[in-house]
C-alpha positions as CSV (number, residue, x, y, z in Angstrom):
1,X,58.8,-34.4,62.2
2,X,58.5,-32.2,65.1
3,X,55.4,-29.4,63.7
4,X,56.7,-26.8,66.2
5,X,60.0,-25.8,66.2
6,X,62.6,-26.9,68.5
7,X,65.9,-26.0,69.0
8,X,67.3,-29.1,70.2
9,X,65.7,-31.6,67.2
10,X,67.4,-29.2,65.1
11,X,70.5,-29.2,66.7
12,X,70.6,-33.2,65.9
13,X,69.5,-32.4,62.6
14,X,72.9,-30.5,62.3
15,X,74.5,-33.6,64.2
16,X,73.5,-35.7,61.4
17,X,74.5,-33.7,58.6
18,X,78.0,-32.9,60.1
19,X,78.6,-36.5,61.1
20,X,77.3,-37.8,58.0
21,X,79.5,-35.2,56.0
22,X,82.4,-37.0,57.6
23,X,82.4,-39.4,55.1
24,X,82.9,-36.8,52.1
25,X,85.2,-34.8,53.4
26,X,89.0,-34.9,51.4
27,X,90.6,-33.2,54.4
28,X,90.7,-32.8,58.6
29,X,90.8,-29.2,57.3
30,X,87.4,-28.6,55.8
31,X,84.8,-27.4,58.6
32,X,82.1,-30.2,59.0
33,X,79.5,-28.1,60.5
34,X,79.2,-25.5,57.8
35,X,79.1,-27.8,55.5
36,X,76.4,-29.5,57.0
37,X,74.6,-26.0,57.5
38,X,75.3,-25.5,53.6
39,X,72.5,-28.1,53.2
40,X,70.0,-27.6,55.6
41,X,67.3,-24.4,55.6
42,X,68.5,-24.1,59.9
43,X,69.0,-20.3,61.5
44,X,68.7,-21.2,64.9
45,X,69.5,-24.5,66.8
46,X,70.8,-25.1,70.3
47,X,74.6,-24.9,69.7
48,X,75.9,-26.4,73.0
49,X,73.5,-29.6,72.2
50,X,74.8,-29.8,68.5
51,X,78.5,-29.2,69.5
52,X,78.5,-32.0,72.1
53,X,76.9,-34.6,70.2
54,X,79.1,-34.0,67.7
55,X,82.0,-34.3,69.5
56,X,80.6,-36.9,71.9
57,X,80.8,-39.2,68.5
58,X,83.8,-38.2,67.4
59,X,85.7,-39.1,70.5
60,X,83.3,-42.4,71.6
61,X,83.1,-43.9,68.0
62,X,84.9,-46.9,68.5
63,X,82.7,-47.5,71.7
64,X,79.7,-46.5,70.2
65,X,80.4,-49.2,67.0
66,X,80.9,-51.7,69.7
67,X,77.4,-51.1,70.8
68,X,75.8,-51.6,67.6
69,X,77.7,-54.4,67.1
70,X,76.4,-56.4,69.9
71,X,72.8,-54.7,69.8
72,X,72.3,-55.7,65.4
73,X,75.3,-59.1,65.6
74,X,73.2,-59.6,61.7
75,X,73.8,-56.3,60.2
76,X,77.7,-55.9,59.6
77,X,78.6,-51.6,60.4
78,X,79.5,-51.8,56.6
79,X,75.9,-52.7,55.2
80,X,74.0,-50.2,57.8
81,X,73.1,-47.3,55.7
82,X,75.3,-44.7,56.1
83,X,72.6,-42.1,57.6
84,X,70.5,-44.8,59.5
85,X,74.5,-45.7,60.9
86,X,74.5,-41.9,62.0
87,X,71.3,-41.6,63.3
88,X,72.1,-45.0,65.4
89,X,75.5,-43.1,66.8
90,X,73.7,-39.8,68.2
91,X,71.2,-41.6,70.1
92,X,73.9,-44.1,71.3
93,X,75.8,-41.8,72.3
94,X,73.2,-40.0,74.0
95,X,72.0,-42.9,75.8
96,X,74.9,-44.6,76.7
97,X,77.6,-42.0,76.9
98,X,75.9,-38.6,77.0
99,X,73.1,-39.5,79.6
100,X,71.7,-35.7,79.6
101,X,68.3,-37.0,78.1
102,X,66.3,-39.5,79.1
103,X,66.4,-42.7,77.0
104,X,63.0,-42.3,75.3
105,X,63.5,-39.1,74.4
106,X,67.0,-40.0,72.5
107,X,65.0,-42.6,70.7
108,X,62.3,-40.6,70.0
109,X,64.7,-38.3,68.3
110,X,66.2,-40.7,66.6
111,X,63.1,-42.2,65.5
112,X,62.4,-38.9,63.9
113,X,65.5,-38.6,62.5
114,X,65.2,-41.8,60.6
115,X,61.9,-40.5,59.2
116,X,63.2,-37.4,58.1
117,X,66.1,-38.7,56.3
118,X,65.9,-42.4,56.1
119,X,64.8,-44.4,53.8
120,X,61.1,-46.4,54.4
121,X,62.6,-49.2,57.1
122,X,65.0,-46.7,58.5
123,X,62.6,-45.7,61.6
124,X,61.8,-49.4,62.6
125,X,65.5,-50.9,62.3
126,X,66.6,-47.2,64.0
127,X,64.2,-47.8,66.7
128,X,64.7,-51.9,67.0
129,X,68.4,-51.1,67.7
130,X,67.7,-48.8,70.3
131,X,65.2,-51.1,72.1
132,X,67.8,-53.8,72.1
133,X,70.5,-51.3,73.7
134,X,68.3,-50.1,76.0
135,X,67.2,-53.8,76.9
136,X,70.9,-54.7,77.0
137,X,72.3,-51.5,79.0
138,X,69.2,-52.6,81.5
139,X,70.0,-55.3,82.2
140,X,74.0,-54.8,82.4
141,X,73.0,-51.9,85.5
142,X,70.9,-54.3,86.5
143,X,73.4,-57.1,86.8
144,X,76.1,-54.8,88.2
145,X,73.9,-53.4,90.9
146,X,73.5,-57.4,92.3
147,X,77.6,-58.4,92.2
């Protein structure tokens, strides 16, 4: 974890919690964020970052399930744990869709993420993921630019 604080790691930290709170909400009509901010000790964050990741997932989720898919073919998206899952669909969707940070820091991020609120495998299957979408989206651009 980050020892100094920084907005943006703490606007994924709200990320996560939102888009993990998904999953327990009973309605479209609750307010995902302020749940999220319920549970974490966060005053200040950069809200621009948090919103579009947020809605970045939201809108690319199908894609970005696609992505995993094809970067973990052994791990079904129903037996990924359902924060390491999360963690997995910021940075995806900051690599592959967001593209305002560079790729290592989105997996660095994500890396911490994992630690933070994983479980004791969650950084290295989190970050093994990433490498192989990295790898993969590499070598896609790479492919492209020679057609």
């Amino acid at each position: 974890m980050p020892h100094t604080f920084d907005a943006r790691h703490e606007a994924r930290r709200v990320a996560l919690s939102t888009i993990f709170s998904w999953s327990f909400m009973s309605s479209k009509n609750e307010d995902p964020k302020s749940l999220a901010l319920e549970g974490l000790e966060v005053s200040d964050f950069d809200t621009e970052l948090a919103n579009s990741i947020i809605e970045g997932v939201e809108n690319n989720i199908d894609q970005i399930d696609k992505v995993i898919m094809q970067s973990a073919p052994e791990w079904p998206i129903d037996k990924i744990s359902k924060i390491d899952l999360v963690v997995l669909r910021i940075a995806i969707f900051e690599i592959v869709f967001g593209k305002s940070v560079p790729e290592k820091v989105a997996i660095d991020e994500a890396v911490e993420l994992a630690k933070e609120f994983g479980n004791d495998t969650s950084s290295k299957f989190v970050n093994g993921v990433l490498g192989s979408v990295v790898s993969t989206k590499s070598e896609s651009i790479t492919i492209n630019s020679l057609i």
